[in-house]
LOFI-348819 format. One record per residue (C-alpha): residue in one letter; x, y, z. Coordinates in steps of 0.05 Angstrom, whole numbers, plus 5000, padded with zeros to 4 digits. Each point is the difference from the previous one (the first is absolute). Example, Ala and Ser with C-alpha at 12.3 -4.5 7.8 and 13.67 -1.06 7.14 Angstrom:
BEGIN
a524649105156;s502750694987;
REM end
This chain:
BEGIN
x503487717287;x502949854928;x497649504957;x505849655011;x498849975071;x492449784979;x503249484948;x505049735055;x494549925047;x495149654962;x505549434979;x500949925079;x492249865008;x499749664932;x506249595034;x497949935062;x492949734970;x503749454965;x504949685063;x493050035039;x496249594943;x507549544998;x500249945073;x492349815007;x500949394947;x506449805033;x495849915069;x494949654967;x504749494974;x504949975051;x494049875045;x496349424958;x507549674996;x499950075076;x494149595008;x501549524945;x503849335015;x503049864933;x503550564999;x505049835057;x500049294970;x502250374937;x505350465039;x502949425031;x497249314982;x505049645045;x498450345064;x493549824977;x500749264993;x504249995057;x494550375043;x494449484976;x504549395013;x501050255077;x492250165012;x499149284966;x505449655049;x496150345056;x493449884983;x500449304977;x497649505055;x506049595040;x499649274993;x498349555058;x506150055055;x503449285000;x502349655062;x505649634994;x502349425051;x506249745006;x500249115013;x500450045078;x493550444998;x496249614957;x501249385048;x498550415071;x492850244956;x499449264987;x500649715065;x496350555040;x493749784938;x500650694977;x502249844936;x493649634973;x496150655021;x504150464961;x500649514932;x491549954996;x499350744995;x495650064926;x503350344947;x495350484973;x497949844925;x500050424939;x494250014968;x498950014917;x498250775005;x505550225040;x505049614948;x496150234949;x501350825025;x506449815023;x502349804929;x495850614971;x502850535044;x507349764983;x498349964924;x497250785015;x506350235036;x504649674941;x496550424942;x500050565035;x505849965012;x502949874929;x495350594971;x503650495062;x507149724970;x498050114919;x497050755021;x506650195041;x504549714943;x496750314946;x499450695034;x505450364969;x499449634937;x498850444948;x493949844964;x501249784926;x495949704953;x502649235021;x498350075072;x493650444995;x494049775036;x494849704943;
REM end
């Protein structure tokens, strides 16, 4: 062999060394972005949103189902003495903690809410020194 076989082959290895150490860091980050959820809310934050506003409609609890009688009902439940049965059924009463959390929890969802809208507005900002944080 020549030297500049020798030369030629040592830039291969001396090549091939560096797109192993390139391809090792890329799989390390392409990995930890995999895992991470503000990434995809970064990639696309409206598929984002729209994803957390559909697992919200489904999770959130249904209101009571409401009957609803028409006149000539009303009078057959009130001559057959149903009617008096189905008026004196208790209402269930809210309590000062459960107002209390109820009012808390909706305070909670609002701020977090605004701080998810300033973060995805001010994403692609540029950061200057009028809008850097202090």
């Amino acid at each position: 062999m020549s030297d500049d076989d020798e030369a030629t082959i040592e830039a291969i290895r001396h090549r091939m060394m560096e797109v192993r150490r390139d391809l090792k860091q890329d799989l390390a980050t392409s990995a930890r972005d995999m895992t991470d959820w503000r990434s995809y809310v970064r990639a696309s934050p409206w598929i984002a949103i729209a994803s957390a506003v559909a697992v919200g409609y489904l999770l959130a609890p249904k209101g009571p189902a409401v009957v609803r009688l028409s006149g000539i009902e009303l009078q057959n439940l009130a001559r057959n003495g149903q009617a008096t049965a189905m008026a004196s059924v208790p209402q269930p009463k809210k309590s000062l903690a459960r107002s209390l959390f109820s009012s808390l929890a909706g305070l909670a969802a609002r701020s977090a809410m605004t701080y998810v809208t300033h973060r995805l507005t001010n994403a692609n900002r540029p950061r200057t020194e009028e809008n850097a944080p202090v």
